[in-house]
N, C-alpha and C positions, 0 to 999 in steps of 0.2 A: 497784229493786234494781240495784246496780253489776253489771256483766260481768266474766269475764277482758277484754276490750278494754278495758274503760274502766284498767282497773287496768293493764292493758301501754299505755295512754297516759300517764298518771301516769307508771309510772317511766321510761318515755321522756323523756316532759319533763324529769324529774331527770337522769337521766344527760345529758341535753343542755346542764342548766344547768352541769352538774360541767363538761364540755371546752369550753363556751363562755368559763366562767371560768378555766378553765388555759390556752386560746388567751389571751385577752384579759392577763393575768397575763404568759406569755412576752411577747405586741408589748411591751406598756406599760413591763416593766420592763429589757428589752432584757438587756446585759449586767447589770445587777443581779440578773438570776435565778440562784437555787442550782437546785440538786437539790431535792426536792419534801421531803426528810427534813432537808436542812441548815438552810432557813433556823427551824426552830422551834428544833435543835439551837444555834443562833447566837444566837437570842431566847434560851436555855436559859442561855448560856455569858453572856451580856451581864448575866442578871438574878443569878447564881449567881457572881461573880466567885472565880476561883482552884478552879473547882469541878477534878474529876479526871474522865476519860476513863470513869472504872466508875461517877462518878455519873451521867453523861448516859447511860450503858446500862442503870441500874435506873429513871432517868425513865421511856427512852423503850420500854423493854422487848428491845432490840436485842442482839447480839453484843458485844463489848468489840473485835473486829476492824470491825465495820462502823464507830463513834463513829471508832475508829484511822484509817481512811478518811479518812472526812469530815474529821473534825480537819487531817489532814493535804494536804487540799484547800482547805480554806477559810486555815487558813496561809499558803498558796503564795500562796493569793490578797489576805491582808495584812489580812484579816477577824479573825481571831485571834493570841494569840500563847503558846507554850508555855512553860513551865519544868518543871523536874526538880524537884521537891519533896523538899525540907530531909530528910525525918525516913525519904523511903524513896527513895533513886534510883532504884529502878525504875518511881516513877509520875509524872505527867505533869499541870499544876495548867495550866489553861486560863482565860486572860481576853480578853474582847471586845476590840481595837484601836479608836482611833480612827474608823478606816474602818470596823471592823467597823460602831459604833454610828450611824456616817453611813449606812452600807448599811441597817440597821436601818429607819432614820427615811426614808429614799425609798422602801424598800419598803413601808413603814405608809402613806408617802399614795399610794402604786398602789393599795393595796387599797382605803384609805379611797375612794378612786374610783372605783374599779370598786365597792364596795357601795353608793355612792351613784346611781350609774347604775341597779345591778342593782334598787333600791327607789325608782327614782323614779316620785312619784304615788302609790305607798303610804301609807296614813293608819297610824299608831301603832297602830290598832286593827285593821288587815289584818296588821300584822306578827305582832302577837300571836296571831293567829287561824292565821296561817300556822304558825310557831311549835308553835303547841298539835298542830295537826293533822301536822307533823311528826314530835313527840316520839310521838305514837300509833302513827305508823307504824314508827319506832325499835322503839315498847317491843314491837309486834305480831311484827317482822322478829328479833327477836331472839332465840335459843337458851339456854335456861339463863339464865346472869347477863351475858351480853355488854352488853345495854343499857346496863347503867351503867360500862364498861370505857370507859378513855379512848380516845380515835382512836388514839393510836400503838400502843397492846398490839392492839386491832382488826387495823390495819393488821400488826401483826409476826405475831399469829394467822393471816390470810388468807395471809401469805406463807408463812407453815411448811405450809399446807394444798396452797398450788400445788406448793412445792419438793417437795412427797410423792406428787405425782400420777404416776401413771406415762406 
């Protein structure tokens, strides 16, 4: 029968995996790296062409000021680019740049790198087995309906829970 130890080694080794792969992600991708929110928000605007600043906030469950942000970072940086939309001036239709979808594609082979590193010597049948025993711990770790809540509502949940701490 498992311990607390065994189980605070477990999520050790996870959270180790987690900043091994955010180090390894910063080296590899150098100046290519956004903010940890931009580049899905970039993946979002690349696959969504002309989308609007209030769709990437009902995506990603965010503010319509944080998307304002970003949007207006990744601009600067020639990843995106805006227009004022025809039927309301006051909204803002967003598509991927060129660079944008070059940034896109260097950073798909850092990662495709780094997960091939991260699973080498893995048989198809370890992954799956990992996998499995992960989703278990997912559905165990989970409160109410979070389980099946995508990572960005996750992730905007944990942040409304910190900003409320005293």
């Amino acid at each position: 029968m498992p311990n607390r130890e065994d189980y605070r080694r477990v999520i050790g080794l996870l959270r180790r995996i987690d900043v091994l792969r955010r180090i390894s992600i910063h080296d590899s991708a150098g100046s290519l790296a956004l903010r940890r929110t931009q580049m899905p928000m970039l993946d979002f605007i690349a696959a969504h062409e002309d989308c609007t600043q209030a769709d990437i906030a009902r995506e990603f469950h965010v503010s319509a000021a944080s998307v304002a942000c970003s949007a207006k970072r990744m601009e600067a940086a020639g990843l995106i680019a805006r227009r004022t939309d025809e039927q309301n001036q006051r909204r803002n239709r967003l598509r991927a740049t060129e660079e944008g979808h070059a940034h896109l594609r260097r950073m798909r082979d850092v990662f495709d790198a780094l997960d091939e590193a991260t699973f080498r010597g893995f048989t198809a049948a370890e992954i799956d087995t990992l996998a499995s025993l992960l989703s278990r711990m997912i559905d165990n770790s989970a409160l109410g309906d979070m389980a099946g809540k995508p990572m960005p509502e996750l992730i905007r949940r944990l942040k409304e829970m910190e900003d409320n701490e005293p």
